[in-house]
C-alpha positions as CSV (number, residue, x, y, z in Angstrom):
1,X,8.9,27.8,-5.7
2,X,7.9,24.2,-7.3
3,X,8.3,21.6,-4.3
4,X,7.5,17.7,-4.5
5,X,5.8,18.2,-1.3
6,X,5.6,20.6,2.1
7,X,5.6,19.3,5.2
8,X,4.0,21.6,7.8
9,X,4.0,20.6,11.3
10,X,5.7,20.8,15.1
11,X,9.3,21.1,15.1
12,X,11.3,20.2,18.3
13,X,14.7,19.3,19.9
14,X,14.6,15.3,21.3
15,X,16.6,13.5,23.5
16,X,16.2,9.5,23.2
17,X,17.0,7.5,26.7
18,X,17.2,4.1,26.9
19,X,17.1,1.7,29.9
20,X,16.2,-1.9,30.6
21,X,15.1,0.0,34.1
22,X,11.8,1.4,32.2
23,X,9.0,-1.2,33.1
24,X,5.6,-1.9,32.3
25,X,2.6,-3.2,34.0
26,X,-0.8,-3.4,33.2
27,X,-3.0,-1.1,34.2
28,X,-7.0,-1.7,33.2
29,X,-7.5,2.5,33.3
30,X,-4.7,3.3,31.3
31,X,-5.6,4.3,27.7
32,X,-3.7,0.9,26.0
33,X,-3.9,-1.4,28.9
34,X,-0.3,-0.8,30.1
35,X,2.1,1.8,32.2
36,X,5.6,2.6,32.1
37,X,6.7,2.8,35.4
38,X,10.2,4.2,37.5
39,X,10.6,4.0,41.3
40,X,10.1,6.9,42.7
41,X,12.7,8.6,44.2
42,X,15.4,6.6,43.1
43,X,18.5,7.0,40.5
44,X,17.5,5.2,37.5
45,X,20.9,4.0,35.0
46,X,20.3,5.3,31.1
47,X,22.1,3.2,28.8
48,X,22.1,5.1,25.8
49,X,21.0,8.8,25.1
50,X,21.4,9.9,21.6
51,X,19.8,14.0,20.6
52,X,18.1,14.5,17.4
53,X,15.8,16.8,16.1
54,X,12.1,15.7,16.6
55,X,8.6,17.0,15.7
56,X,6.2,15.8,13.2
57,X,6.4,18.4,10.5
58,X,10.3,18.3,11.0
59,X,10.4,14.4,10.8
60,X,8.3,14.2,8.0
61,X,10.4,16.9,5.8
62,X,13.2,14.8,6.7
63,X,11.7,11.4,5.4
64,X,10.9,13.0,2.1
65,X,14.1,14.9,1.7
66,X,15.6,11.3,2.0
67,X,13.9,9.9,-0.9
68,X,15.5,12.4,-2.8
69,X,12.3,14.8,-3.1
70,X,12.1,18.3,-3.2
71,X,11.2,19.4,0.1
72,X,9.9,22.3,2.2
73,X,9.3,22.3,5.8
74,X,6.9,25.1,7.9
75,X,7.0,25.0,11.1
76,X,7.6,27.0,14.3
77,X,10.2,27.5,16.6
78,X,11.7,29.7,19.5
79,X,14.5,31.8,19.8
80,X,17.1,29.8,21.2
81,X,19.8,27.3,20.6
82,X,17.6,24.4,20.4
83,X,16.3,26.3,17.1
84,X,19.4,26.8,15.4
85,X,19.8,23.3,16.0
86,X,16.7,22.5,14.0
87,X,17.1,24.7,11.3
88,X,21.2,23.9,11.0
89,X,19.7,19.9,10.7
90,X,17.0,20.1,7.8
91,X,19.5,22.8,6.2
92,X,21.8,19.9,6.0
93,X,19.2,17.3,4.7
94,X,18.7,20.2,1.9
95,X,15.2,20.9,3.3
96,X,13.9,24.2,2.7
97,X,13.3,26.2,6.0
98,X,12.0,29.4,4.7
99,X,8.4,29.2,5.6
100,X,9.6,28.9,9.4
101,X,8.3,31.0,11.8
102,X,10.4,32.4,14.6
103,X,8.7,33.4,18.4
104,X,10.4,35.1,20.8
105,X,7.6,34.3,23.6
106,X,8.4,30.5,24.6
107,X,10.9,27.8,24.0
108,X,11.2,25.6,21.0
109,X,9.6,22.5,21.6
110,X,11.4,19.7,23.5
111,X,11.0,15.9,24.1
112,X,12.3,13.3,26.6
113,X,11.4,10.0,24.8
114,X,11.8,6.7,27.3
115,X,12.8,3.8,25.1
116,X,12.6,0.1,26.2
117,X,14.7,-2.5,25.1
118,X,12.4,-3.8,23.2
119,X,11.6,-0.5,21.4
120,X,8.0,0.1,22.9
121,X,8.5,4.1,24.3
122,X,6.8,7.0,26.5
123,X,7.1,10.4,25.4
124,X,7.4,13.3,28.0
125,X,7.1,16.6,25.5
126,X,6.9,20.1,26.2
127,X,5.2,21.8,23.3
128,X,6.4,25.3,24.0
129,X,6.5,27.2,20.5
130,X,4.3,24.6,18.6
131,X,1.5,26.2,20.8
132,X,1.5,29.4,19.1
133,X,1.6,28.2,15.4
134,X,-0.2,31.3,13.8
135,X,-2.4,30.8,10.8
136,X,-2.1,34.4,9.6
137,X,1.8,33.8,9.1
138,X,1.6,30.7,6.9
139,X,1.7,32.2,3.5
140,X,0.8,30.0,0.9
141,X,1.4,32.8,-1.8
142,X,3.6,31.8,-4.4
143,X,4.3,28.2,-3.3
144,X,3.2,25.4,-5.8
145,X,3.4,21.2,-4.5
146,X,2.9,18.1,-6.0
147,X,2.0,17.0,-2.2
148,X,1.2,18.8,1.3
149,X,1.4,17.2,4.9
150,X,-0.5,18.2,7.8
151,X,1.2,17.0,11.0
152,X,0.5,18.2,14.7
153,X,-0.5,22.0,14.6
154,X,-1.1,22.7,18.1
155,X,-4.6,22.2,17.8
156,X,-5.1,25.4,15.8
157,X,-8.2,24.4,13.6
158,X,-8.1,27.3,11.3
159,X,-4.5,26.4,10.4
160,X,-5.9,23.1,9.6
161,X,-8.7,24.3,7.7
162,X,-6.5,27.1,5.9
163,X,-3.8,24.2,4.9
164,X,-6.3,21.8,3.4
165,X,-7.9,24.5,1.7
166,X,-5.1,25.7,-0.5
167,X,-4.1,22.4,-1.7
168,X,-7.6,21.3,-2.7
169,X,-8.1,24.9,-4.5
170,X,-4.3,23.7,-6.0
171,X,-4.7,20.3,-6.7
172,X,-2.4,19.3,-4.2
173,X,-2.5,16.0,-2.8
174,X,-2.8,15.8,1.3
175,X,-1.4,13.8,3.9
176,X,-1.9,13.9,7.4
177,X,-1.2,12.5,11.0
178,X,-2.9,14.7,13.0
179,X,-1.3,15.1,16.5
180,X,-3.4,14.8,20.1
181,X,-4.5,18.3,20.1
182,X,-6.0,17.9,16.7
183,X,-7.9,14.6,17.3
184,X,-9.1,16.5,20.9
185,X,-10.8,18.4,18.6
186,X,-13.4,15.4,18.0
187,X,-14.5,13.9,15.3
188,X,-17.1,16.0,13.7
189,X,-14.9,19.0,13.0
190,X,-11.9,16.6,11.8
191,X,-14.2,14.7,9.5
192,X,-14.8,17.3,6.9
193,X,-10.7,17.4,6.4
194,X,-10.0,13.9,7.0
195,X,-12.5,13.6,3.9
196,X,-10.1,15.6,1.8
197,X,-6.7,13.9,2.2
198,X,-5.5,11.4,0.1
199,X,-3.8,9.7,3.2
200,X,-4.6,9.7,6.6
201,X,-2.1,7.8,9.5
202,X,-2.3,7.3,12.4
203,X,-2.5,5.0,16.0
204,X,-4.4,2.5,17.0
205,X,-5.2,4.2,20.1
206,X,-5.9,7.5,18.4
207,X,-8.3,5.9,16.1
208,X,-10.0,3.8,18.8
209,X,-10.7,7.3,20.9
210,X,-11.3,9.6,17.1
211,X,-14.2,7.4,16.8
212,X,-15.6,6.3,20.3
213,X,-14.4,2.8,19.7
214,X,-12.4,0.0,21.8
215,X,-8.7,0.5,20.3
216,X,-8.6,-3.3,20.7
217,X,-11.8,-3.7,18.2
218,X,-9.4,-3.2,14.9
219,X,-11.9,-4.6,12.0
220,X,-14.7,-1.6,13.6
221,X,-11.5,0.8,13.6
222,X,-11.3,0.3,9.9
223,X,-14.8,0.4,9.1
224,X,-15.6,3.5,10.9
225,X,-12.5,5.1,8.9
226,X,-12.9,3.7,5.8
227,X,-17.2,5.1,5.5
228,X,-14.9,8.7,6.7
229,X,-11.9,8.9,4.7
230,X,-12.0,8.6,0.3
231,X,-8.1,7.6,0.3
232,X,-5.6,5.6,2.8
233,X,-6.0,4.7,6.0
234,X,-2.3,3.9,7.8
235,X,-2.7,2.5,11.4
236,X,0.3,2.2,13.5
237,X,0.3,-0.3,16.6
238,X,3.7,0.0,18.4
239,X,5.9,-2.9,17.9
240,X,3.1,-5.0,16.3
241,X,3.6,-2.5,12.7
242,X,1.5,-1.2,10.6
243,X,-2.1,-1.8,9.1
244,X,-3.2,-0.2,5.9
245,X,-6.9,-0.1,4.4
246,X,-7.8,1.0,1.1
247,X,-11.4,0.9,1.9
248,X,-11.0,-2.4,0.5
249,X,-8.6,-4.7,1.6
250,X,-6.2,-4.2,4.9
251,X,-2.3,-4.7,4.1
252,X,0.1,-5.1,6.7
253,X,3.9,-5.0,7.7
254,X,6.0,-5.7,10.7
255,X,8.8,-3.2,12.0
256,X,12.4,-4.5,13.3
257,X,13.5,-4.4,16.3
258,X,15.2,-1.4,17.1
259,X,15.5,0.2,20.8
260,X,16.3,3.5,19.6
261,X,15.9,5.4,16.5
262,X,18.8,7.4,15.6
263,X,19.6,9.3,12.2
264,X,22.8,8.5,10.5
C-alpha cells in the first residue's frame, strides 16, 4: 500500500471543558510561570463540553486526511468502547486503521482538557494503552510513503529508532512532535533522530527543557535547534502562535481566538 504519509502516534478518547471558573496565577516554580487553579472542594460550572477523538498520531492522520492526502494511521488502543470510537472516527475521515494495534491489558487512552475562555488549556491525560506501544508489532513490510510522522510513542525509544530508520532506508521524509515521554528521554539520545527529520515541532517549553535553556530565552531556543536539526524547526507558544526557523530566518503566525477546538 502507497500512502502520501503515516502518521504513527497515541490515540485517545478527549473530552474538552470549558469554564470562565478555570483561573491562573503566577507561580515562579511552575514550569511556564503560571498555574491553573479550582477551589478545592467546591462545585465548579462547565460551560461547554464537547468529546472528540484526541492523541497525537490520531490528530495528525486526521489533519492530513483533510488536505485530501492519502493517509494511514498506527497507533494503539484498548479493548473497549472508547476504541471503537476511535477507529469508527478516522474510518470516517477515510483514514486507514489497519496498522492499529489492539491490547486487552489497559484502557485506551483518555483526556480531560480544561479550556479557558481565552483558549490557553491544561491537560489531565491518562495514557493507558499508549504505554504499551510495542515495537515488534509495527510492521513496516510492504508499506511505501511519500511522508512519515513520529508523534508521542510512550517513550519507547526503540519504536522511535525502528520508525526513523525505515523511512531513511526508504526515502521517506520525517516529521515529528515528540511527546513528554520522548523528550524525558534527554537530549543526547533524541539528537541522532531529531537530525534525521525533515521537520521537527514542538513547544516552547519543551524546547527550553530539551536543551537546558530558559523557555523565555527564544533567539538561544532557535540557535540550539537549528546547530541540531538539518530541516524545520516549528515552535508553538500557546495563544502567542507559532515560530518557524529554517536555520535561517524565523517566520511567524498568530492563532484565532478559539476557546475550544471542536471538529466539524
Amino acid at each position: 500500500m502507497k500512502y502520501d504519509i503515516i502518521a504513527i502516534g497515541s490515540a485517545a478518547r478527549d473530552v474538552f471543558l470549558n469554564s470562565p471558573e478555570f483561573k491562573t496565577i503566577k507561580d515562579a516554580q511552575s514550569p511556564n510561570g503560571q498555574d491553573m487553579t479550582l477551589p478545592l472542594g467546591a462545585k465548579v460550572e462547565v460551560k461547554k463540553v464537547v468529546f472528540a477523538t484526541g492523541g497525537s498520531g490520531t490528530n495528525d492522520a486526521v489533519t492530513f486526511a483533510r488536505q485530501g492526502l492519502k493517509t494511514a494511521c498506527i497507533s494503539i488502543v484498548g479493548n473497549d468502547i472508547n476504541a471503537s470510537a476511535v477507529i469508527e472516527e478516522l474510518t470516517t475521515e477515510g483514514i486507514d486503521t489497519s496498522l492499529f494495534q489492539k491490547h486487552n491489558d489497559d484502557a485506551t487512552a483518555y483526556s480531560v482538557i480544561l479550556v479557558q475562555d481565552g483558549g490557553e488549556r491544561t491537560i489531565l491525560s491518562y495514557k493507558g494503552e499508549g504505554q504499551h506501544f510495542e515495537s515488534r508489532e509495527v510492521n513496516f513490510d510492504g508499506v511505501e510513503s511519500s511522508w512519515l510522522m513520529i508523534g508521542s510513542l510512550g517513550g519507547h525509544l526503540d519504536l522511535f529508532e525502528k520508525a526513523v530508520s525505515w523511512a531513511t532506508a526508504n526515502g521517506v521524509k520525517i516529521a515529528t512532535n515528540p511527546g513528554t515521554k520522548e523528550l524525558d528521554l534527554g537530549l543526547e539520545k533524541l539528537k541522532p533522530l531529531l537530525k534525521q527529520c525533515t521537520v521537527v515541532s514542538m513547544n516552547q517549553e519543551e524546547a527550553g527543557g530539551l536543551l537546558g535553556i530558559d523557555f523565555k530565552n527564544e533567539a538561544e531556543i532557535f540557535k540550539g535547534m537549528d546547530e541540531i536539526i538539518d530541516g524545520v524547526f516549528v515552535m508553538t507558544n500557546g495563544h502567542e502562535g507559532v515560530a518557524v526557523s529554517d536555520g535561517k530566518n524565523v517566520y511567524r503566525a498568530g492563532i484565532p481566538d478559539s476557546p475550544v477546538v471542536e471538529r466539524t
